[in-house]
N, C-alpha and C positions, 0 to 999 in steps of 0.2 A: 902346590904353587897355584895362588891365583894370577891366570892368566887375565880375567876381565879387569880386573881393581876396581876401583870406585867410579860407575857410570855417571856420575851424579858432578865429578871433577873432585879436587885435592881435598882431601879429610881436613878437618879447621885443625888451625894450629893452638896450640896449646902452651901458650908460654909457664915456665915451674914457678912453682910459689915462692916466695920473698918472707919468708916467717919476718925475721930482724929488721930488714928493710919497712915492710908496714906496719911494723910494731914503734918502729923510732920513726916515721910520718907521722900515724897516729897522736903520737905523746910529742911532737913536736910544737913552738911557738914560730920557727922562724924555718922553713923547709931549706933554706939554702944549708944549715949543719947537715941536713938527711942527704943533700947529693953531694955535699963533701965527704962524706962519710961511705956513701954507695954511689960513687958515682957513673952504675951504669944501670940503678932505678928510675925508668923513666916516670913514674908518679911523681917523683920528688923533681924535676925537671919540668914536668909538667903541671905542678901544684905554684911555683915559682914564674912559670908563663902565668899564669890566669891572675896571680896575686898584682903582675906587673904591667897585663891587660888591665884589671878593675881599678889601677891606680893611675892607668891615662899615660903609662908608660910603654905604647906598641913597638919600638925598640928592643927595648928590652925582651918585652915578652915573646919577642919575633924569635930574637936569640937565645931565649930557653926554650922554647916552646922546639925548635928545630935540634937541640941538643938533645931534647928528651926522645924525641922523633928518630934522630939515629942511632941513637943506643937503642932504642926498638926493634928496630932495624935490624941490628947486632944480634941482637936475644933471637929478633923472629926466624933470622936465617940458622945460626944455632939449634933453632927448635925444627927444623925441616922444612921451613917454609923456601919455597922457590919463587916469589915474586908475585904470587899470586893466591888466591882461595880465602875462603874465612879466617876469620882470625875474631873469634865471637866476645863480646862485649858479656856476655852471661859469666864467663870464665875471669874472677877477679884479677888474676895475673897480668892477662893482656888490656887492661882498663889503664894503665899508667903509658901504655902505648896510644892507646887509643884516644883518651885524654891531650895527649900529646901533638897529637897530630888537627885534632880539632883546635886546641890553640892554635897552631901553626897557621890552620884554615883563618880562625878569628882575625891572628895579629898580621897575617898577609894580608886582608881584605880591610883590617885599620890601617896601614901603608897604603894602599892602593896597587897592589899585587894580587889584579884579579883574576888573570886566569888561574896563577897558582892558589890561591885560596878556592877555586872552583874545581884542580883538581885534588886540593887534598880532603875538599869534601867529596868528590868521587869516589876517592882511595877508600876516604872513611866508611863510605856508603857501599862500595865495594869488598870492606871487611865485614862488615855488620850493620845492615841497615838499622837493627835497633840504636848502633850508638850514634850515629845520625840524631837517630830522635832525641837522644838524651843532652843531646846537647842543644835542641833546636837549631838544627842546620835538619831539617827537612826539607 
């Protein structure tokens, strides 16, 4: 038994691969079939915010973007996450989370929902500052 654990705080979480789920994104034209289809893949939820950010629709994008965001959620506490620790942007699994949550950030801060938009770029910055970067919320 290890008594110390991890000094360092929670081991990143690891959400499980989606083989079928990113294979029918991928070969998709219209992602709203991919989260009818899967509807607790947040890529597809989150592919769906961004399409309805880039078309002037933050409404919209508000309400996928937060959809995709809790079935994240779902999946991350599922996978042992307790609320808190990594949850690394390297590992393609949790990227439809992650993704998800940056819209959220986006289409809260196009509403004028700032401190929520400041903390879901905290959150995001507090799973992986790399995904932070990748989205230009640094």
């Amino acid at each position: 038994m290890n008594v110390h654990g991890n000094l360092l705080g929670p081991n990143p979480t690891l959400l499980p691969e989606q083989p079928d789920a990113d294979a029918a994104l991928e070969a998709a034209n219209d992602p709203s079939t991919v989260a009818a289809a899967y509807p607790e893949f947040s890529a597809a939820w989150a592919a769906l915010a961004v399409r309805a950010l880039d078309e002037g629709d933050a409404v919209a994008g508000y309400a996928f973007a937060r959809t995709g965001y809790h079935r994240g959620l779902d999946q991350l506490r599922r996978a042992g996450w307790k609320g808190h620790g990594p949850v690394p942007w390297s590992h393609r699994p949790n990227r439809g989370f992650l993704r998800a949550l940056a819209a959220l950030a986006r289409a809260a801060a196009e509403i004028g929902e700032d401190p929520e938009a400041r903390r879901c770029r905290d959150f995001l910055d507090d799973c992986d500052p790399a995904a932070a970067g990748a989205f230009g919320l640094e």
